[in-house]
TORGUKOL-123364 format. One line per field, with one value per residue (C-alpha): residue in three letters; x, y, z. Coordinates in steps of 0.05 Angstrom, whole numbers. Layout:
! TORGUKOL-123364
res = (Ala ...)
px = (X ...)
py = (Y ...)
pz = (Z ...)
***
This chain:
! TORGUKOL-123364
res = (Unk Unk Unk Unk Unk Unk Unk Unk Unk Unk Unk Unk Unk Unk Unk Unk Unk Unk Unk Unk Unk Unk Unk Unk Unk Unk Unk Unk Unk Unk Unk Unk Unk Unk Unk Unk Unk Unk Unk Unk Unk Unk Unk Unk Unk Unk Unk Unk Unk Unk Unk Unk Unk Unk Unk Unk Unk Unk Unk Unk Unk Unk Unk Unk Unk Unk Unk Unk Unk Unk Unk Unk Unk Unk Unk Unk Unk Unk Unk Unk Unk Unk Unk Unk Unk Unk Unk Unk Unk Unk Unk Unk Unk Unk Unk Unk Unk Unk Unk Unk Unk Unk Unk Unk Unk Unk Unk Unk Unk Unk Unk Unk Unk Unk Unk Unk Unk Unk Unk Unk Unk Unk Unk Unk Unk Unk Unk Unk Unk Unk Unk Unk Unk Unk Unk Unk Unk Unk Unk Unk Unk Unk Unk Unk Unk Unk Unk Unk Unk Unk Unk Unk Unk Unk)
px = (1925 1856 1841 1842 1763 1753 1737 1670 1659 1690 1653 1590 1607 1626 1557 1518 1552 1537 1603 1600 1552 1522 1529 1489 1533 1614 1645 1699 1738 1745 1769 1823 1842 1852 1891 1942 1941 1964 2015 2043 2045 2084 2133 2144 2158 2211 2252 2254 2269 2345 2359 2356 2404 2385 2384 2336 2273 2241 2227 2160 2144 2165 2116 2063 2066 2061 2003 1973 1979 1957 1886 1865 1877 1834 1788 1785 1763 1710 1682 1675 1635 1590 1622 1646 1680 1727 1738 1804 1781 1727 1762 1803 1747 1705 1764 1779 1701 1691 1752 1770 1800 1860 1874 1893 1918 1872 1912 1973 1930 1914 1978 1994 1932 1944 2025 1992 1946 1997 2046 1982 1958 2005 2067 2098 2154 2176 2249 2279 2279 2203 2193 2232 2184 2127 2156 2159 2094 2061 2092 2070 2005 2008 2035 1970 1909 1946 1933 1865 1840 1883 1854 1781 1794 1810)
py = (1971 1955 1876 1848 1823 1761 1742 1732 1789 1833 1797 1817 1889 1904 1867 1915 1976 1958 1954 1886 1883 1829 1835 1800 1766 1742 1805 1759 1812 1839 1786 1784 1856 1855 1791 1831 1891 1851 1818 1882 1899 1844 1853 1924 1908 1846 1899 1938 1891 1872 1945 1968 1956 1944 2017 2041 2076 2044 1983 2024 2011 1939 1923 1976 1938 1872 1889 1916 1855 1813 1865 1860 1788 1777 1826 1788 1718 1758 1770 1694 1697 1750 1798 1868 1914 1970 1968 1932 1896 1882 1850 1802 1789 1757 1713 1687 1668 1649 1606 1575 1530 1577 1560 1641 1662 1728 1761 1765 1793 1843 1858 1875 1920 1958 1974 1992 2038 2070 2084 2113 2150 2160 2174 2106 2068 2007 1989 1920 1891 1899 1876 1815 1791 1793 1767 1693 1689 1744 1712 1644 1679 1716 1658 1620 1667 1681 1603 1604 1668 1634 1566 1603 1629 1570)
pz = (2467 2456 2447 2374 2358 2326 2253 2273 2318 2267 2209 2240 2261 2190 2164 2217 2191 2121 2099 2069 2004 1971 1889 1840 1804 1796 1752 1723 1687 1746 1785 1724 1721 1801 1793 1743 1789 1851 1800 1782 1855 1876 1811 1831 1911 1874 1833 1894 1941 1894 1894 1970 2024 2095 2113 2058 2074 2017 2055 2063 1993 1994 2053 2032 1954 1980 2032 1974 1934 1991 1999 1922 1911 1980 1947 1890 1919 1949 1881 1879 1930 1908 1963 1958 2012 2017 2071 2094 2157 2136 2079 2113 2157 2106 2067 2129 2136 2072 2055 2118 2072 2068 2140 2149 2208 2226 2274 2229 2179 2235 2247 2182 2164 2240 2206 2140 2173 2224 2156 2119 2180 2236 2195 2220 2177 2160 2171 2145 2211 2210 2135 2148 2213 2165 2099 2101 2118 2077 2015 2030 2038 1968 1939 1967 1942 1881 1866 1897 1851 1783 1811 1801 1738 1701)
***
């Protein structure tokens, strides 16, 4: 396994190969319609979550929801800073730049964007043994952008 780069190391790979831009000004309806979206996401993975037992293959969706969640609200406090990517590492690389505030730990957000992109990719799974070693903290995680982008917004 190759060795994980660091925020800053990654930060400024993704700045060489262009994939972080610079935008002229805060789009706050965006900010508010990606703050609903990641919402929704999180809703959806919640009504899924009461319904499955611990044998399900949907756990997929319940991670794959919640990551999901997790990317666009990151995305959108990105906005705040005038900062676009589509790129996911490049996405995480940034917030954790940019709001070391959050005190995020990056390789757990690693972690979680390397499963996202072996499920996507590789035709990996997710089983409920997995979900549950990344839950606590990826909720405490939501839970804490969520504030940050609503905290913005007011």
């Amino acid at each position: 396994m190759p060795k994980l780069k660091t925020i800053e190391e990654t930060y400024d790979f993704c700045l060489a190969q262009g994939n972080l831009q610079n935008l002229d000004e805060i789009n706050v309806e965006k900010i508010s319609s990606l703050l609903q979206n990641a919402n929704t996401n999180l809703s959806s993975a919640q009504i899924l979550t009461k319904s499955l037992n611990k044998d399900s293959l949907e756990w997929l969706n319940v991670f794959t929801l919640s990551y999901e969640a997790f990317r666009i609200y990151a995305e959108a406090l990105l906005l705040f800073k005038q900062m676009s990517s589509s790129n996911h590492l490049c996405v995480f690389s940034a917030l954790c730049l940019k709001y070391p505030g959050l005190e995020l730990d990056w390789y757990f957000l690693e972690r979680i964007r390397t499963k996202r992109h072996g499920l996507n990719y590789y035709g990996e799974s997710i089983t409920y043994k997995d979900w549950k070693s990344v839950e606590l903290q990826l909720k405490l995680y939501l839970s804490l952008l969520k504030k940050e982008v609503e905290k913005r917004l007011a």
